[in-house]
C-alpha positions as CSV (number, residue, x, y, z in Angstrom):
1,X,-13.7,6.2,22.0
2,X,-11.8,8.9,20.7
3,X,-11.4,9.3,17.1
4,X,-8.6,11.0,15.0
5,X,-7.3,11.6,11.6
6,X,-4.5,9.6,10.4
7,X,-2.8,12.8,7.9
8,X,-1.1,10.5,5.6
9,X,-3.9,8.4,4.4
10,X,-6.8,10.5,5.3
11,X,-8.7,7.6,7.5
12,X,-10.7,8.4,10.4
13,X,-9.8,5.9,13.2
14,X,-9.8,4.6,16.8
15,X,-7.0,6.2,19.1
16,X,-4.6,3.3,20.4
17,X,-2.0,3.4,22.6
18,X,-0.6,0.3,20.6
19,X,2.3,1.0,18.9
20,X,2.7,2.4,15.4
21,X,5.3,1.2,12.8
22,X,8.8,2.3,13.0
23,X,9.2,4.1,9.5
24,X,5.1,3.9,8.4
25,X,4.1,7.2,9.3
26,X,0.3,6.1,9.8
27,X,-1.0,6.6,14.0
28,X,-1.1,3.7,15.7
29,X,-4.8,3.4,15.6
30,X,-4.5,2.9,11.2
31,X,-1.7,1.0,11.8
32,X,-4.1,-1.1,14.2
33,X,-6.7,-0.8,12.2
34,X,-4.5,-2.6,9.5
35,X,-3.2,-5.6,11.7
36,X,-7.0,-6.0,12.3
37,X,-7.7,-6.0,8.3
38,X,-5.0,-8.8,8.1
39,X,-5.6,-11.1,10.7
40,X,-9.1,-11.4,9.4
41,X,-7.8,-12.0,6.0
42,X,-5.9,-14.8,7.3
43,X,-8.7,-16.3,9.4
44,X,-11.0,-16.2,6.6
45,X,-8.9,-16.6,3.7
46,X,-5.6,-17.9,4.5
47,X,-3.4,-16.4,1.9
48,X,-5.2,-14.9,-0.4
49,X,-3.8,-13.1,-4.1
50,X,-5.0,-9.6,-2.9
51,X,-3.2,-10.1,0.2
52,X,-0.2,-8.5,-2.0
53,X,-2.4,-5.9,-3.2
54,X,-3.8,-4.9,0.6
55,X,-0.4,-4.6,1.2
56,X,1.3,-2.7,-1.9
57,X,-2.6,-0.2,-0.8
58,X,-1.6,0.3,2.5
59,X,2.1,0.9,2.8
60,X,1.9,3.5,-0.4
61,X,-1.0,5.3,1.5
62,X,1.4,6.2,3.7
63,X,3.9,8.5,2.2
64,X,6.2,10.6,4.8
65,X,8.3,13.3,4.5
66,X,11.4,11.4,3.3
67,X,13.5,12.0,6.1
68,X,13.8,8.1,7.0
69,X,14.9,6.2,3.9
70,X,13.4,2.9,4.6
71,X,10.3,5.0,4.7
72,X,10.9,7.1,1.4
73,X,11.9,3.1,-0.1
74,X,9.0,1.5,1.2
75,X,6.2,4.5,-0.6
76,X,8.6,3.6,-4.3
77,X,8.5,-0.8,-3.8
78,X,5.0,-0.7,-3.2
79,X,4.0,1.5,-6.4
80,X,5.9,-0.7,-8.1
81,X,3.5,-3.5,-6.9
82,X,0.6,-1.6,-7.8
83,X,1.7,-0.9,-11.4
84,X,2.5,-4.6,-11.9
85,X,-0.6,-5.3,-10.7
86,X,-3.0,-2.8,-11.9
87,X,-1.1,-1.6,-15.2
88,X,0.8,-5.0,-16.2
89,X,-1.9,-7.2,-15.2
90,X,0.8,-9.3,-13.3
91,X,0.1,-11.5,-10.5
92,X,1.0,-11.2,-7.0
93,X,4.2,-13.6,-7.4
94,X,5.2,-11.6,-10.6
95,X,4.9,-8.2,-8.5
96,X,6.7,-9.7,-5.5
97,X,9.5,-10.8,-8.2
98,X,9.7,-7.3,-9.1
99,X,9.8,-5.4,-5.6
100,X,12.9,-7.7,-5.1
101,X,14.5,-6.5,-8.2
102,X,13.9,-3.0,-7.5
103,X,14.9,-3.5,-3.7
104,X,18.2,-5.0,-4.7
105,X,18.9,-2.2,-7.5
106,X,22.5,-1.0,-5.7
107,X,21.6,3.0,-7.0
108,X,19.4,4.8,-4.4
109,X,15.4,4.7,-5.3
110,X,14.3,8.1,-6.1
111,X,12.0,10.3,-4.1
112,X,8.8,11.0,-4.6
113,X,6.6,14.2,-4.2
114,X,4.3,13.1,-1.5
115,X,0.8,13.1,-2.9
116,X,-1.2,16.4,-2.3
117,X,-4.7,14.5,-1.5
118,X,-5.1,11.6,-0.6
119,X,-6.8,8.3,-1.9
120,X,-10.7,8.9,-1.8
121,X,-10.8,5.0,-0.5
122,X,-8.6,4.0,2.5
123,X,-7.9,0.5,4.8
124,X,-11.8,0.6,6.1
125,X,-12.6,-0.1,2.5
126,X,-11.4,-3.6,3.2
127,X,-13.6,-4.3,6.4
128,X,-16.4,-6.5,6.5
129,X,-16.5,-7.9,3.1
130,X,-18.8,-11.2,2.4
131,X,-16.6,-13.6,0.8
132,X,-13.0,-14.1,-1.1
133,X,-14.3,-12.2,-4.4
134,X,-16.0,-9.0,-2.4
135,X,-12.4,-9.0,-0.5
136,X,-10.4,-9.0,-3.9
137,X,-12.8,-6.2,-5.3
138,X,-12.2,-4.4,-2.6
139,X,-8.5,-4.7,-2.4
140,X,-8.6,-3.8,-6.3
141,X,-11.0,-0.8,-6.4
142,X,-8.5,0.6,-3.1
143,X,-5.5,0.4,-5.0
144,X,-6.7,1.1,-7.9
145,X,-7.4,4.6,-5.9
146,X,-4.3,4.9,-4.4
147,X,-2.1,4.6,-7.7
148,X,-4.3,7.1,-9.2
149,X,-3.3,9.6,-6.3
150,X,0.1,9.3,-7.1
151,X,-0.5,10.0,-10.8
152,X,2.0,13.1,-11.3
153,X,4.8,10.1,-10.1
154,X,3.6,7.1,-12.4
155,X,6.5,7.5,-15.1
156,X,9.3,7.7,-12.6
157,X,7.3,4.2,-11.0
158,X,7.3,2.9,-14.7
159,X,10.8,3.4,-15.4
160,X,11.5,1.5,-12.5
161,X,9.8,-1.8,-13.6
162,X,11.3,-5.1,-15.0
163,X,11.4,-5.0,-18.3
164,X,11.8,-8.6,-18.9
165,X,9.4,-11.2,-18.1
166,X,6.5,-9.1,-18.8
């Protein structure tokens, strides 16, 4: 077994020659590694509220350089998600509400600095956990990580943010 770095979210995981994403600039071993996370989440859990919050973790982890738009868009929608969430206190259908309003905003989302160091706590944080309630602290204590790395960027992520309904 060959391990490697993934550069964007700092995780140490398996090589695979399954394929990556097509704008997610994580290697295909973290993006694996991720489709593994899920389907366990599913099995165990169905469809569970942090199942939003894995998501919103994972996909801004993964900043690029912001040549591919849908990859620049996807880093913004999912900071949204975690502010709602973490910041807001809203729930995962009120955060979903608002990544739709952002997405269908007809100006062009703004781009980010890509974060200098990445989240201390990355996708293995969310394997192996006992029951429903470790696997939302988990998912919590993650993002919570993650939105913290991309501190220099929260007010541009704030501005973006439904103001109504909060």
């Amino acid at each position: 077994m060959t391990i490697v770095l993934c550069p964007p979210c700092g995780a140490e995981v398996e090589d695979s020659s399954m394929p990556a994403h097509a704008y997610v600039p994580a290697v295909a071993g973290c993006w694996a590694l991720f489709g593994q996370v899920q389907a366990d989440e599913m099995m165990r859990f169905q469809y569970p509220p942090a199942h939003a919050i894995v998501v919103d973790a994972y996909m801004a982890s993964h900043p690029g350089d912001g040549t591919d738009r849908r990859e620049a868009q996807s880093v913004v929608v999912h900071l949204v998600g975690l502010c709602g969430l973490l910041e807001r206190g809203w729930d995962s259908v009120r955060s979903r509400a608002a990544l739709r309003t952002v997405v269908s905003r007809k100006e062009a989302l703004p781009m980010l600095q890509p974060w200098s160091q990445p989240s201390a706590v990355n996708i293995h944080s969310m394997v192996g956990s006992r029951d429903i309630d470790d696997y939302d602290a988990r998912a919590r204590t993650w993002a919570a990580c993650v939105w913290d790395a991309w501190a220099p960027e929260h007010h541009i992520i704030r501005a973006l943010l439904p103001t109504t309904g909060n």
